[in-house]
N, C-alpha and C positions, 0 to 999 in steps of 0.2 A: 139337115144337121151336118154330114160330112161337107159340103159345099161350107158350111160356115166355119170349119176347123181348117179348109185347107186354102178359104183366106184368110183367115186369123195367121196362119203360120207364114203366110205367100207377105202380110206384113211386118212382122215381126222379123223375117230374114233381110228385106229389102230394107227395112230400117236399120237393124243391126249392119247391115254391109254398109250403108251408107255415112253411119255413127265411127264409123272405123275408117273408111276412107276421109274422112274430113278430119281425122282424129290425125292418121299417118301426112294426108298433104296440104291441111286447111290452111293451116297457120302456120307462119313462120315463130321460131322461138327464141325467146330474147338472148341476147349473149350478153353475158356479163363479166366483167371485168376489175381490177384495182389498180387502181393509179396510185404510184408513189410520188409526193412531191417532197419540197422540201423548201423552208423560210431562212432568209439569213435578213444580218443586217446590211447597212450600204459598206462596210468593209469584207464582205463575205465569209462572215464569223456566223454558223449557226443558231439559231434561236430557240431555245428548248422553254416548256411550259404556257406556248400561246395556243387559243382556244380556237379549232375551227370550225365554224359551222356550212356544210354544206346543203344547198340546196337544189332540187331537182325540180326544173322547170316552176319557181319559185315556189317551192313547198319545202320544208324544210327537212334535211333528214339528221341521222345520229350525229350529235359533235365527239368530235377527237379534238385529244390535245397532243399537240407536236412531242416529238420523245429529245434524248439527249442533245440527237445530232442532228434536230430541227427540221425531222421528216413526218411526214402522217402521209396516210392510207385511206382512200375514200373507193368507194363500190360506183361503178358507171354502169348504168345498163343501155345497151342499145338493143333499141327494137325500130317498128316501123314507123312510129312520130317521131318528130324532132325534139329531142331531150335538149334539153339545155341545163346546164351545170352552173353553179354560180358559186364564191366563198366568202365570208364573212371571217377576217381573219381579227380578231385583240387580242390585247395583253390581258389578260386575269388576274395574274400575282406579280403585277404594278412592276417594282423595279428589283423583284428578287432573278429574275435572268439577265439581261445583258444591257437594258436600259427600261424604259417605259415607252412604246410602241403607238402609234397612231391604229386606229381599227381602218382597215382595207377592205374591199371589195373587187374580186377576182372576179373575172369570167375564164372560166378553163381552158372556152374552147382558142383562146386566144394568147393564151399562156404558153409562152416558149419558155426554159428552164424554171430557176428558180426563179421563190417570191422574194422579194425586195422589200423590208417593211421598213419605214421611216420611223425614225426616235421625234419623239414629242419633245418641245422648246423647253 
């Protein structure tokens, strides 16, 4: 009976220690991040009220819609796969902003300043 309590306990410690050390060095943890962008037209006039949809490694996440001065805010996370970011950028309220807008398709990771959106004929 003692023999059986002081392996029970001889596992319970070597588990626990081991549950803690993978816990403090198993895994690396994601960093997360916000990227601020920002849409104008081709005269570099901001574009206020377009719809972004972002998505992470084509799954879709929260849409935002651009504010005054035609910036939004999207969450990046990096961890150990390769995320990939992608946007879906249209107009939603047609020609109550600066014109009526072609819908775009960004890739982030390729994206140097701003977005550029082209006006529909």
């Amino acid at each position: 009976m003692y023999r059986f309590f002081r392996k029970s306990i001889a596992w319970i410690l070597t588990g626990s220690f081991s549950m803690i050390l993978a816990a403090c060095y198993g895994a690396p943890a994601n960093y997360t991040y916000y990227k601020y962008m920002k849409t104008t037209n081709p005269d570099g006039e901001p574009i206020p009220g377009l719809k972004v949809e972002p998505f992470e490694n084509n799954n879709p996440q929260q849409t935002v819609i651009t504010d005054d001065e035609g910036g939004f805010e999207i969450q990046i996370v990096e961890d150990s796969q390769s995320n990939k970011y992608k946007l879906k950028i249209s107009d939603n309220d047609s020609t109550a902003n600066l014109g009526y807008f072609k819908t775009k398709e960004v890739d982030i990771d390729t994206l140097n300043g701003d977005i550029i959106m082209e006006e529909m004929d």
